[in-house]
KOLMI-551981 format. One line per 3 residues: number of its first residue (from 1); their letters; for each residue x, y, z negated of N, C-alpha, C. Coordinates in Angstrom, 3 decimals, always signed. Layout:
<sites>
NUM = A = X:Y:Z:X:Y:Z:X:Y:Z; ...
</sites>
This chain:
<sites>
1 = XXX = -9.841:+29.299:+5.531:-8.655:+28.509:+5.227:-9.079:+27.279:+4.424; -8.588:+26.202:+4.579:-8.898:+24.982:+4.268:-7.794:+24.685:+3.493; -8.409:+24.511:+2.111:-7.611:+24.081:+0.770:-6.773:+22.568:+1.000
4 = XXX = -5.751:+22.403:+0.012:-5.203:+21.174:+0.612:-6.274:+20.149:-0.020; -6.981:+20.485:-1.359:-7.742:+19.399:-2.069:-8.810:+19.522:-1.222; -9.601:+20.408:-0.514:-10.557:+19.993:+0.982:-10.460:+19.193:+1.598
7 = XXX = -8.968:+19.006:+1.764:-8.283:+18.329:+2.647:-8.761:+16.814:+2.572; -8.177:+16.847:+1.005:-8.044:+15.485:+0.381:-9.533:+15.016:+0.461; -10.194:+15.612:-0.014:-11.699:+15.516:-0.073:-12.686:+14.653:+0.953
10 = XXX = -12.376:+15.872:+2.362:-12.591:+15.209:+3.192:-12.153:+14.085:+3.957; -10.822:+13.650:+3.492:-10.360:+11.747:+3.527:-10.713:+11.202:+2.816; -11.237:+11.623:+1.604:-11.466:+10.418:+1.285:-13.045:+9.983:+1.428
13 = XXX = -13.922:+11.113:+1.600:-15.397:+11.266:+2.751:-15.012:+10.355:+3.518; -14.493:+10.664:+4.540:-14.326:+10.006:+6.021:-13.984:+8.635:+5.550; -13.023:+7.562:+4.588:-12.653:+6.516:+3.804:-13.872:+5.961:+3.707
16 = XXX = -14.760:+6.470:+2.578:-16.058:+6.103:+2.455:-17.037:+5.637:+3.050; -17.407:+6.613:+4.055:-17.779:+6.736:+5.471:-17.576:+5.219:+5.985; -16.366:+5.203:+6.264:-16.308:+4.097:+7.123:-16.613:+2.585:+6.770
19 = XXX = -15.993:+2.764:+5.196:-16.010:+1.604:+4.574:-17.270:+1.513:+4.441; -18.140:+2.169:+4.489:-20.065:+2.073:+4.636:-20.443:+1.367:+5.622; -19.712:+1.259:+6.602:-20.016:+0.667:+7.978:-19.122:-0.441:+8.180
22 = XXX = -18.337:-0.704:+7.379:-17.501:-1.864:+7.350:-18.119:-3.322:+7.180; -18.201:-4.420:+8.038:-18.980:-5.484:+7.881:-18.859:-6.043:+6.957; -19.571:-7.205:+6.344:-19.331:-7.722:+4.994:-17.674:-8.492:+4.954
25 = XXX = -17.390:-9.199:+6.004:-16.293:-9.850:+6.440:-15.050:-8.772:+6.068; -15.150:-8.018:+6.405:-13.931:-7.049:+6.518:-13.301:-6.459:+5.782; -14.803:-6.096:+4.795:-14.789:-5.301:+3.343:-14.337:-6.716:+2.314
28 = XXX = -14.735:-7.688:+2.296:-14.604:-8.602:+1.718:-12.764:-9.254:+2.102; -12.016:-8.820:+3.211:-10.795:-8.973:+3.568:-9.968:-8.004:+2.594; -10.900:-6.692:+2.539:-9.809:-5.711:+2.514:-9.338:-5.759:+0.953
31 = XXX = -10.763:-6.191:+0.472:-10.934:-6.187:-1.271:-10.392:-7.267:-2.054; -10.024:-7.908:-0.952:-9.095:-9.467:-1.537:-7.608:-8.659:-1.698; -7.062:-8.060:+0.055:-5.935:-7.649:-0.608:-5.618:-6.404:-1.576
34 = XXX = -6.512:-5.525:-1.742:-6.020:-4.567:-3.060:-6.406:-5.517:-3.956; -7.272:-6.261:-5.067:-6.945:-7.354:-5.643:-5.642:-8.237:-5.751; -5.145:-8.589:-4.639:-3.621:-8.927:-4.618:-2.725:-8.022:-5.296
37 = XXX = -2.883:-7.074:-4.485:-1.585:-5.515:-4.819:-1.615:-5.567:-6.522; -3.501:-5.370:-6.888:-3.441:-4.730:-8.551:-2.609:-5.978:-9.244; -2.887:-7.374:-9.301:-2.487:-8.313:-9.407:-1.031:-8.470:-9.479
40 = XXX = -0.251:-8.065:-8.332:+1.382:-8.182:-8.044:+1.889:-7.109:-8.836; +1.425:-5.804:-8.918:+1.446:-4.869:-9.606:+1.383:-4.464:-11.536; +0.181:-5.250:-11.641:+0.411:-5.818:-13.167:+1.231:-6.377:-13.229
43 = XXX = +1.609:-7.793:-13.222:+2.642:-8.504:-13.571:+4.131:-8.648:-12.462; +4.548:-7.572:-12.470:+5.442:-7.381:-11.864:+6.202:-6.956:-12.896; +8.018:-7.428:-12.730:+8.606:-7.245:-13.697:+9.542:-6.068:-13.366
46 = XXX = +9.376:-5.406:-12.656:+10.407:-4.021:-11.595:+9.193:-3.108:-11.218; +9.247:-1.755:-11.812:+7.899:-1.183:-11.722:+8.425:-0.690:-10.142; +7.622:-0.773:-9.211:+7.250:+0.713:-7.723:+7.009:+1.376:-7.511
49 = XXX = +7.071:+1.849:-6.452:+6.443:+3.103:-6.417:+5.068:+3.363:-6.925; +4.301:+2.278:-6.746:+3.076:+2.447:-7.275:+2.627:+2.310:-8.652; +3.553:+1.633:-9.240:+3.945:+1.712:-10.617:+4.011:+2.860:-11.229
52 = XXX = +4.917:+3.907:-10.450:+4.961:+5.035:-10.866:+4.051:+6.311:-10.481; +3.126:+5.523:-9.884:+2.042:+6.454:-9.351:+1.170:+6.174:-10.392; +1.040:+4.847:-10.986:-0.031:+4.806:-12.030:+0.393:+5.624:-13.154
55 = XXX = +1.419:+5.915:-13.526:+2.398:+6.418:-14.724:+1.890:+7.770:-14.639; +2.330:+8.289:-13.297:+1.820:+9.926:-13.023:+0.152:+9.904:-13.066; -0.349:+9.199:-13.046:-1.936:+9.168:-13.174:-2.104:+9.227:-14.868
58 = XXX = -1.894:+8.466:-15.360:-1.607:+8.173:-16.594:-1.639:+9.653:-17.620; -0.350:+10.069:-16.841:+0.016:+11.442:-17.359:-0.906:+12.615:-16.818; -1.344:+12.698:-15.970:-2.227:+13.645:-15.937:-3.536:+13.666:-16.563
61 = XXX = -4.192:+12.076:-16.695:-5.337:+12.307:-17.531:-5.308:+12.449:-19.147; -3.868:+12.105:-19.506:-3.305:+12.511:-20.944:-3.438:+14.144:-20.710; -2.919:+14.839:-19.932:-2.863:+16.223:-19.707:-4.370:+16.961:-19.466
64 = XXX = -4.674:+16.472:-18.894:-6.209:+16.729:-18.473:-7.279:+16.876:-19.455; -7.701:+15.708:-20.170:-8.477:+15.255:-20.794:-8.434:+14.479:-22.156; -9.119:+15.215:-23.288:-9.335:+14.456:-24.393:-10.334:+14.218:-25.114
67 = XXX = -10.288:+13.106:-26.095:-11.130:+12.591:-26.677:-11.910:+13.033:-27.449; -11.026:+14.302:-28.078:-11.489:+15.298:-29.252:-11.772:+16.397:-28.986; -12.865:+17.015:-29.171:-13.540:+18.743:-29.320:-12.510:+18.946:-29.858
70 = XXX = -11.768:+19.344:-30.867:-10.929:+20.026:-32.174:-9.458:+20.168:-31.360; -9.282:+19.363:-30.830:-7.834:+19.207:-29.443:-8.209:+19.991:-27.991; -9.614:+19.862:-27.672:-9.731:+20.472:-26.308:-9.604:+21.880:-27.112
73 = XXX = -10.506:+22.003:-28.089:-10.460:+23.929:-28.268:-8.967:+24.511:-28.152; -8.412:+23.330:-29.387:-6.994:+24.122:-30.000:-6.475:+24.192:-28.423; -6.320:+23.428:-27.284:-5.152:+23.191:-25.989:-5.939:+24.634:-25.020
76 = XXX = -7.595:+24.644:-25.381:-7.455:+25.872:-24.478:-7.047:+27.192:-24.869; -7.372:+27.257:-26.179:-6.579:+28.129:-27.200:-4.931:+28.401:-26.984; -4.297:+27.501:-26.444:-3.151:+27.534:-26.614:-2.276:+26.852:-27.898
79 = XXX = -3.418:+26.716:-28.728:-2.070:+26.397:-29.783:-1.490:+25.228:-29.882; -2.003:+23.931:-28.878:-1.028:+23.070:-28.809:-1.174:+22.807:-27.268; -0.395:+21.381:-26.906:-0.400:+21.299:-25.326:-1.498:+19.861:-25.433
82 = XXX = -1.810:+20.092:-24.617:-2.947:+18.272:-23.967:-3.987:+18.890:-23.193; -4.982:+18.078:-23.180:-6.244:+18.013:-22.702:-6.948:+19.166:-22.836; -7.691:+19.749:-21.779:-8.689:+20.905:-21.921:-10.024:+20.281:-22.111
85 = XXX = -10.621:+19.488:-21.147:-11.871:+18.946:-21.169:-11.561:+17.435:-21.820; -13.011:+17.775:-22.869:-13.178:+17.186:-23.754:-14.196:+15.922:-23.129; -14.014:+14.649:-23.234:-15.096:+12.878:-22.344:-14.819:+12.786:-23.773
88 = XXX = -16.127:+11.789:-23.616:-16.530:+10.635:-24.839:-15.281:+9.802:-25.115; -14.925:+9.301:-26.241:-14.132:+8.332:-26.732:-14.287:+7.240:-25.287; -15.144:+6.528:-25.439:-15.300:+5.396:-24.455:-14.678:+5.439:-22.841
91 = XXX = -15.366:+6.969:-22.563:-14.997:+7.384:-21.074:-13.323:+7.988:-21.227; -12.787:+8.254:-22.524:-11.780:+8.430:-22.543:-10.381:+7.211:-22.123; -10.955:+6.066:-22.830:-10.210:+4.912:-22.699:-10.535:+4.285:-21.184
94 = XXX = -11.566:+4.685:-20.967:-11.891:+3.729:-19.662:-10.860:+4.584:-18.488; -10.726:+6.166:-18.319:-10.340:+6.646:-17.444:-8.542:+6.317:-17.520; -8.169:+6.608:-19.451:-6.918:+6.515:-19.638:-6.281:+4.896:-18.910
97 = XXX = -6.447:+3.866:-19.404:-6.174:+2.815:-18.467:-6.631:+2.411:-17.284; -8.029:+2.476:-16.903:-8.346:+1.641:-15.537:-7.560:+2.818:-14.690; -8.112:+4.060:-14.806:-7.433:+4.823:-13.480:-5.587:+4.543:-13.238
100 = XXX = -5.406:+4.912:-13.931:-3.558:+4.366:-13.806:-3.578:+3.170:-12.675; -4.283:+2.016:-13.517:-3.966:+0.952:-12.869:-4.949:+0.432:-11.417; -5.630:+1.284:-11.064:-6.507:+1.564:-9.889:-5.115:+2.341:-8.933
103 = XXX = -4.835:+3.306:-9.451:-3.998:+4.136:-8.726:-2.664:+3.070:-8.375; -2.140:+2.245:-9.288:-0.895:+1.366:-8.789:-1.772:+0.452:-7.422; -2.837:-0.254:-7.782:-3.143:-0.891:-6.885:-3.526:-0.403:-5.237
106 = XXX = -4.075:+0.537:-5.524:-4.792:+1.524:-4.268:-3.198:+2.146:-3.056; -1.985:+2.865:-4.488:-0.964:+2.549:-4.096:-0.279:+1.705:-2.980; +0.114:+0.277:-3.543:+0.447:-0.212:-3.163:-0.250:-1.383:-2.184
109 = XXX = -1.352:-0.851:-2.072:-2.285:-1.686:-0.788:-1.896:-0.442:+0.465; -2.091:+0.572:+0.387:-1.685:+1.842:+1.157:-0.651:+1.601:+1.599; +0.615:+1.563:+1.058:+1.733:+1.537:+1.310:+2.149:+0.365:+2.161
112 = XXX = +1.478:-0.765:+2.070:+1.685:-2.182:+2.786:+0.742:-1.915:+3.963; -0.310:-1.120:+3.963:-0.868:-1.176:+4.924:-0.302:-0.208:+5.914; +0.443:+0.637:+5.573:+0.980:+2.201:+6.308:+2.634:+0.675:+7.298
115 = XXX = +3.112:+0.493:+6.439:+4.155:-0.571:+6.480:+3.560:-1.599:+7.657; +2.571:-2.316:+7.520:+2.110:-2.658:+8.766:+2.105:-2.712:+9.868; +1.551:-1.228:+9.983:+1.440:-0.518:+11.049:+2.510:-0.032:+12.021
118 = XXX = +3.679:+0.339:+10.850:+4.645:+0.635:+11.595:+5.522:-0.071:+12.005; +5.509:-1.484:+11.266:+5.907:-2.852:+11.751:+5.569:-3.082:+13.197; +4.181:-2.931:+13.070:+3.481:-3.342:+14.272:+3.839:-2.539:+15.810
121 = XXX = +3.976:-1.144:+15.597:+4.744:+0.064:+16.693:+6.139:-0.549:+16.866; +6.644:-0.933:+15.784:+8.348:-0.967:+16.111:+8.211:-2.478:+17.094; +7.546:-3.339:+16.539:+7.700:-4.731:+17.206:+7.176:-4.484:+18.747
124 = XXX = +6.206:-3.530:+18.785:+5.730:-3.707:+20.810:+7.035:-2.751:+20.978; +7.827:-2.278:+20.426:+9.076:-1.308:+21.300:+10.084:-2.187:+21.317; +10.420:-3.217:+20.096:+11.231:-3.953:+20.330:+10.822:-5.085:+21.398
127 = XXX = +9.543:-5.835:+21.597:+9.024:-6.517:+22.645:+9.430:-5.860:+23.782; +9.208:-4.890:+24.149:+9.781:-3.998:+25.468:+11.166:-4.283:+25.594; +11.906:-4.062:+24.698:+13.400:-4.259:+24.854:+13.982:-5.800:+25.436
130 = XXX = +13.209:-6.956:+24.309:+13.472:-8.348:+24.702:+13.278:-8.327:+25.993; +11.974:-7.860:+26.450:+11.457:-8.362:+28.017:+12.403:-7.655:+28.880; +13.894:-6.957:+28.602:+14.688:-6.811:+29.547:+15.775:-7.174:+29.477
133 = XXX = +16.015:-7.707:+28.401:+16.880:-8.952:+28.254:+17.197:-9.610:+29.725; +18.284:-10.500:+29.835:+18.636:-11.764:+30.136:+17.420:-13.063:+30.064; +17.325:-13.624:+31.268:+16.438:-15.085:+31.123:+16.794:-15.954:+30.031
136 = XXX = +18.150:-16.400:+29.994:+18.421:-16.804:+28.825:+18.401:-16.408:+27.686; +18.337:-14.934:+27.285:+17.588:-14.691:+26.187:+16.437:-14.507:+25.874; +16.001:-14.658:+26.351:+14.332:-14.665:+26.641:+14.077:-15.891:+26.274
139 = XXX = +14.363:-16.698:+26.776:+14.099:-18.071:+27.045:+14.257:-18.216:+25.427; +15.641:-18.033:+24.771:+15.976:-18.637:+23.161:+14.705:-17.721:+22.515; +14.495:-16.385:+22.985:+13.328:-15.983:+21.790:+11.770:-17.002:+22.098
142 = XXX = +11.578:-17.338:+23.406:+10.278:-17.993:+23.523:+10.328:-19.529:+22.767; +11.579:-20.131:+22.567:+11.939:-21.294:+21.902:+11.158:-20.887:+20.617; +12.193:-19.862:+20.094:+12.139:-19.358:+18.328:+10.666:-19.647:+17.948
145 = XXX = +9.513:-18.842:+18.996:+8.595:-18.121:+18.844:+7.418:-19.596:+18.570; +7.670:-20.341:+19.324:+7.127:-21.603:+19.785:+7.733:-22.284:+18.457; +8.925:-22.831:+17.900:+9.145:-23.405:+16.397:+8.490:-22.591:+15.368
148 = XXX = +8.543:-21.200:+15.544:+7.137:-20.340:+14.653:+5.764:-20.901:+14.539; +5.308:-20.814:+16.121:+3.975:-21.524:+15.861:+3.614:-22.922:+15.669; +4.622:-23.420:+15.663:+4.295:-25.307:+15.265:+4.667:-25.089:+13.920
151 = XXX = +5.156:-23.823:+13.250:+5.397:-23.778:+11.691:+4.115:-23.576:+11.099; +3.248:-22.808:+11.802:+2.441:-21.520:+11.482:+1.096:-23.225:+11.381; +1.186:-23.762:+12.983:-0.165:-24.614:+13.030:-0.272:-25.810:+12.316
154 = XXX = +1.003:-26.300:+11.456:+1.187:-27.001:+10.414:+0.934:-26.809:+8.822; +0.965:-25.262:+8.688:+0.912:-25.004:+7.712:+1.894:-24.350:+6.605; +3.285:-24.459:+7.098:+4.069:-24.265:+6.441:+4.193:-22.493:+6.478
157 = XXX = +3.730:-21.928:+7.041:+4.154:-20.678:+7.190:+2.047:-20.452:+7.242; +1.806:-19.040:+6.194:+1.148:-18.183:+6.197:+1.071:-17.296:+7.356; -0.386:-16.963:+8.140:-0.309:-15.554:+8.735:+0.778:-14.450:+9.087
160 = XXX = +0.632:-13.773:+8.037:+1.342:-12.741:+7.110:+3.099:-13.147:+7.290; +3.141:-14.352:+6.805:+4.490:-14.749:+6.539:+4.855:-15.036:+7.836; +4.195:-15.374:+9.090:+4.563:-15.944:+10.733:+4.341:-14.295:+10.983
163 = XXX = +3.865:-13.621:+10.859:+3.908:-12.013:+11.594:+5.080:-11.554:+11.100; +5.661:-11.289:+9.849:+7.040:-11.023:+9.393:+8.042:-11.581:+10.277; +8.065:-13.106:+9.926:+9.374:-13.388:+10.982:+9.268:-13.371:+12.505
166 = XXX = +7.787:-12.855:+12.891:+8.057:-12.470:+14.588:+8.544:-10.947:+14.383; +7.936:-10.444:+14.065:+8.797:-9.064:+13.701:+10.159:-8.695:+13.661; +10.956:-9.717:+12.936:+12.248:-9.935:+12.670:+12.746:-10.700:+13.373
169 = XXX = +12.376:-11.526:+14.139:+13.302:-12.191:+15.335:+13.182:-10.879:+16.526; +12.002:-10.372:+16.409:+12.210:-9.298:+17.779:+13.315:-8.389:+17.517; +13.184:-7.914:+16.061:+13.762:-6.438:+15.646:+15.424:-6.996:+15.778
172 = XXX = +16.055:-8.590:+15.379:+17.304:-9.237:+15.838:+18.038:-9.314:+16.978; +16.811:-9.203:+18.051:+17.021:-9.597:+19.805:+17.392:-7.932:+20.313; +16.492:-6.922:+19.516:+16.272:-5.621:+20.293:+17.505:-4.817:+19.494
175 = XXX = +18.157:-5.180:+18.182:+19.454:-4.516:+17.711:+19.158:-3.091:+17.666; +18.233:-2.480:+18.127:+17.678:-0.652:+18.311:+17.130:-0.233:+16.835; +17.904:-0.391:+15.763:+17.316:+0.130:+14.848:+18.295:+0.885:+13.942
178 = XXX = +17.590:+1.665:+12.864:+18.848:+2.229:+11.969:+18.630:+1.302:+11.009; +19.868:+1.166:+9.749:+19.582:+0.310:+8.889:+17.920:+0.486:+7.685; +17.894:+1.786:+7.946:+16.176:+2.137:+6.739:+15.385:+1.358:+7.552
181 = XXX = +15.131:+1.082:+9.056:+14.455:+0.828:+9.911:+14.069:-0.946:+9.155; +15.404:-1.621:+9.089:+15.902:-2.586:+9.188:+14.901:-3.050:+7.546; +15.605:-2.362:+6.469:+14.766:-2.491:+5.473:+13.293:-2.313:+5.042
184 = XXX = +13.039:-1.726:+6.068:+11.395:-1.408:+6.105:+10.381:-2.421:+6.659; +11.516:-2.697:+7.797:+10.799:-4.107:+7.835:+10.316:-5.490:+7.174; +11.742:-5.864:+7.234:+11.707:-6.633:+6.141:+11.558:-6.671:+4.432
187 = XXX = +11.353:-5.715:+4.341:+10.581:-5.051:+2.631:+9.285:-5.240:+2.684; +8.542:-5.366:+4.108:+7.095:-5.556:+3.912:+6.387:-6.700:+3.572; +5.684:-6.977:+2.713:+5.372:-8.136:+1.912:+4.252:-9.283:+3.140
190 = X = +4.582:-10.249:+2.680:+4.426:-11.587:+2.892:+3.116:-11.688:+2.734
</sites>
């Protein structure tokens, strides 16, 4: 039987793994955007989900781990609550803040990237739908699509920001969605 932390284990092996074989280009893409995330994430004034993933990180290595012999004994002892295993002062502070805020970032690069993806499934189902459209509607989305890319080859519109609103002109034309659908889309960052 295969433990669920096996589980975990072996993803994040296989993660590793790959990112070992990841070209310099790619790795150097990917590490720009979690950099972004930790970035948007610090100074963000509305904590997220990943916000609150750093919080629960936070709290477990408060729970986990302390600074002091005299606190790990007494907590395995029972006689108070905290930390069992006892890290150096130094490794104490380093785990208590960076991990939190590793975990918001890692978070919320995950989450945009999962978001992506499913952007990306919903838009070839909604593409299917347009392409049975009416000529004339067809025709107004190939207009749209075409003022997109003279937005996009000018400059005014980002990548990122021209993949969003093709997304959302399709997901407008194809009407096949529930409203979470609707917000998921357009919740996905720029």
């Amino acid at each position: 039987m295969i433990l669920p932390m096996d589980k975990v284990i072996d993803s994040i092996i296989d993660v590793l793994y790959k990112a070992k074989n990841l070209d310099r280009a790619s790795l150097a893409k990917e590490l720009k955007e979690l950099a972004y995330h930790m970035n948007k994430q610090l100074f963000s004034q509305i904590p997220s989900v990943s916000a609150v993933a750093g919080i629960l990180v936070g709290w477990w290595v408060a729970a986990t781990f302390t600074n002091s012999p005299i606190k790990g004994v007494l907590s395995q002892l029972g006689f108070i609550k905290g930390g069992t295993h006892v890290v150096s002062n130094t490794t104490y502070k380093i785990i208590s803040v960076l991990l939190p805020v590793l975990a918001m970032a890692v978070t919320a690069y995950v989450v945009q990237k999962a978001m992506k993806i499913y952007r990306a499934n919903r838009q070839q189902k909604d593409m299917t739908i347009v392409a049975q459209l009416g000529r004339e509607l067809q025709s107004e989305v190939r207009d749209k699509i075409g003022i997109l890319d003279k937005a996009r080859n000018v400059g005014l519109l980002s990548e990122n920001e021209y993949r969003t609103k093709i997304a959302n002109l399709y997901q407008s034309y194809s009407r096949n969605h529930s409203k979470i659908e609707d917000i998921l889309i357009n919740k996905l960052e720029n």
